[in-house]
N, C-alpha and C positions, 0 to 999 in steps of 0.2 A: 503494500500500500504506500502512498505519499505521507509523507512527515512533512510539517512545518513549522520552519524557524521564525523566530521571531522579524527576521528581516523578510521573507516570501521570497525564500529564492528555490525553485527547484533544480536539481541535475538527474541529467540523465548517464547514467553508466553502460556502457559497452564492455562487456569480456565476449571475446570471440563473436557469437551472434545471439547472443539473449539477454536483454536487456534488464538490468532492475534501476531502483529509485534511491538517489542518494540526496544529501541536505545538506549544501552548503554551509559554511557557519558564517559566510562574509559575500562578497561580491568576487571575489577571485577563484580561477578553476584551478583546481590541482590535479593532475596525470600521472601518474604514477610506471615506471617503467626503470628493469635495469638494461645497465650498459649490453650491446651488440642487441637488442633488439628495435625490433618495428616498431614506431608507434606514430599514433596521429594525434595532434595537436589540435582542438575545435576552434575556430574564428566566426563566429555567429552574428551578424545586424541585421536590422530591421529596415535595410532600404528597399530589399527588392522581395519582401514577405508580401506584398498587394501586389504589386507589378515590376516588372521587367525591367531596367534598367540597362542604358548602355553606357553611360561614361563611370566606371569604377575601376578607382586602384586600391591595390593595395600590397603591402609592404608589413614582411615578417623578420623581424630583428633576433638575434641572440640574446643571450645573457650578460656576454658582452658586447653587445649595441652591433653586432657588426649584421650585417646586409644579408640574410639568406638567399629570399626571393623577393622577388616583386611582380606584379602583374598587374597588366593594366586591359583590362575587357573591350575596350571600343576601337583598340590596334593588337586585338588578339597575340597579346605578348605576355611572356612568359619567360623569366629569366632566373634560376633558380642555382646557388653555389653545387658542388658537387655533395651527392649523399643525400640532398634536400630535393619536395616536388610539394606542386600544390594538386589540390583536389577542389576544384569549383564546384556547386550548384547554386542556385539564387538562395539568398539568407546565410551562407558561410562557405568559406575559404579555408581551407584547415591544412595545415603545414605536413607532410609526412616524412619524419627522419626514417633515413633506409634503417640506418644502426645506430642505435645510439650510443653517445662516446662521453665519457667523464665532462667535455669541454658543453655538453647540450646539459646538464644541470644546471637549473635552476629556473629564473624567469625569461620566459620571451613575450614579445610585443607585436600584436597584429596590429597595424595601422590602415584601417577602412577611409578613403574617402570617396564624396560624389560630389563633385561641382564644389559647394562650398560645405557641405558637411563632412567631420573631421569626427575621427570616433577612436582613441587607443581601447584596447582589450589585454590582458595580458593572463598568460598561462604558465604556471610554476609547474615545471620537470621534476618530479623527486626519481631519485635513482634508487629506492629502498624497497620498489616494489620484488614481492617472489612471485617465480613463475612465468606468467602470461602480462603481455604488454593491454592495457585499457586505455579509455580516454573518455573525459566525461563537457559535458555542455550543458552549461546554466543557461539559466533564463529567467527572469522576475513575471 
């Protein structure tokens, strides 16, 4: 069932393909994953949740600020360092590290823009997870 915190924040969790219901304790996502595996990073807004949009970027940073990918929708581009890809559908862009490596610990920064709306999101990597790589996606 849904639990709710005092702030109304739901997550949803992914292990492999069955989903359950996790609780936020704040506004930030936390993923869970150790070193050499897969995992996906959720980037979720609310510009193209009613319609379709063609002018958006956006830009996924490190932990240390440095440049993964970027992409920008209306010149169907897509420039991504190596080990890193993005996964588009309308409402979120989610970053997928092929392996994960000690240096993807910690927080990264989705940076969504359309025209003039500017939106940061940010996703804290813990490397403590056992087992299976997950990935979870808030939403108020």
């Amino acid at each position: 069932g849904r639990l709710r915190s005092t702030l109304d924040w739901f997550c949803h969790i992914w292990l492999e393909k069955s989903p359950s219901t996790f609780v936020s304790s704040g506004s930030s996502v936390k993923v869970f994953s150790r070193p050499g595996q897969l995992v996906t990073l959720p980037c979720s807004y609310q510009y193209e949740s009613r319609t379709n949009i063609s002018q958006l970027s956006v830009q996924w940073r490190s932990p240390a600020n440095e440049l993964l990918c970027h992409y920008i929708k209306h010149k169907s581009f897509q420039n991504c360092s190596t080990g890193y890809t993005i996964h588009y559908r309308p409402g979120n862009i989610s970053l997928i590290i092929q392996q994960v490596q000690t240096k993807d610990i910690g927080t990264h920064i989705c940076s969504v823009s359309k025209r003039h709306e500017f939106s940061d999101f940010s996703v804290d990597l813990d490397g403590r997870a056992g087992g299976r790589g997950w990935w979870v996606i808030c939403g108020a």
